[in-house]
C-alpha positions in Angstrom: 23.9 17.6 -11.7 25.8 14.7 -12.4 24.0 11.3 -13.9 25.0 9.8 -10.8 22.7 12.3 -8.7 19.8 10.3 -10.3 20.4 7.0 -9.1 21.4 8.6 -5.9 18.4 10.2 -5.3 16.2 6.8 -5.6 18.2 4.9 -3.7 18.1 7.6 -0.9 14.4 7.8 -1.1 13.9 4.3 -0.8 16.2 3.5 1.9 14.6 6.2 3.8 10.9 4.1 3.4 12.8 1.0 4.3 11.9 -2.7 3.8 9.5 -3.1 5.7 7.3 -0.6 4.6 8.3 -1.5 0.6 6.7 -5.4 1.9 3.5 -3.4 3.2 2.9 -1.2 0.0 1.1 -2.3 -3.1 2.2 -2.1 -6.3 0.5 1.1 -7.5 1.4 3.0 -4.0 5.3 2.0 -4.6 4.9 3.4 -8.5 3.2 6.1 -7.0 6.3 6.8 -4.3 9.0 6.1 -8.1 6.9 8.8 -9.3 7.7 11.2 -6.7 11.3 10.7 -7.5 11.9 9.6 -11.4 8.9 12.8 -12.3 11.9 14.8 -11.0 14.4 13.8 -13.3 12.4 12.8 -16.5 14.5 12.6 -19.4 18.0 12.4 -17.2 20.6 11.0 -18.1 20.7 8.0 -15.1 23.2 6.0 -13.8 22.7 3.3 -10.9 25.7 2.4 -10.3 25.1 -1.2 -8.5 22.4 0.4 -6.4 19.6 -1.5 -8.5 20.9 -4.6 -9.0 19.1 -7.2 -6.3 22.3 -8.8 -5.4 22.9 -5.8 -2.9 19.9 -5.8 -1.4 19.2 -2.2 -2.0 15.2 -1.1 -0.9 15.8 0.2 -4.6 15.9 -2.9 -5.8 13.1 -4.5 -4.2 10.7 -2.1 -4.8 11.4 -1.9 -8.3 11.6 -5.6 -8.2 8.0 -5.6 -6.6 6.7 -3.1 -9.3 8.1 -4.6 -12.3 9.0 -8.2 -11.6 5.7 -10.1 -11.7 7.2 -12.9 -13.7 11.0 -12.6 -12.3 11.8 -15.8 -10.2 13.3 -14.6 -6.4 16.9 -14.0 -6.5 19.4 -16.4 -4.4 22.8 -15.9 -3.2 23.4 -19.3 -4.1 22.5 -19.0 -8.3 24.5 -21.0 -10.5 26.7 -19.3 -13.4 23.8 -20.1 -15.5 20.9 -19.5 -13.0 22.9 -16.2 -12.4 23.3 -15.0 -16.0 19.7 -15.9 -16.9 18.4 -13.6 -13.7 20.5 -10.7 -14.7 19.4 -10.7 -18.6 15.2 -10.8 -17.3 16.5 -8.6 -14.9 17.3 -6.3 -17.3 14.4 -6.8 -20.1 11.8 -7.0 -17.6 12.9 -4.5 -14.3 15.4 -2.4 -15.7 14.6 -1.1 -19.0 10.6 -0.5 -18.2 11.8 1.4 -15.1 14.0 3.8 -17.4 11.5 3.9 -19.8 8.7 5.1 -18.2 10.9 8.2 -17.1 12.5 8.1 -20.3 16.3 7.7 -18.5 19.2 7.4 -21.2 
């Protein structure tokens, strides 16, 4: 398996619940539903390609935003360099690296 196949299969399993159910879920049933998935591949090596950044508007990416994000402000298309590069580092300390942690990802 390729580190690729990780990210891959999140971003499948997410787009198959869609949006509009990742709005009606909770926070512990969507970490229940990265469970399912990340139990799979604990201790992977993960890449994501783009698929988690919220920029692309992935499902992946706003679940994990939903389950992690608590204190991240909403993302807009319309950010400013700075706005932009401040989103992307609490993206990362506060989304990112918990997500790979708790299925110890490197």
């Amino acid at each position: 398996m390729g580190n690729h196949d990780i990210g891959i299969a999140f971003d499948i399993a997410f787009e198959v619940l869609g949006d509009d159910l990742i709005d009606l879920l909770t926070k512990e049933q969507l970490l229940a539903k990265l469970d399912l998935v990340g139990n799979q591949f604990r201790g992977g090596d993960a890449a994501f390609g783009e698929c988690l950044y919220p920029s692309d508007g992935r499902p992946i990416s706003k679940a994990l935003l939903k389950v992690f994000g608590d204190e991240l402000m909403d993302y807009r298309s319309d950010f400013t360099t700075e706005e932009w590069e401040k989103y992307e580092e609490d993206w990362w300390d506060k989304v990112r690296i918990p997500f790979e942690k708790r299925y110890d990802f490197w």
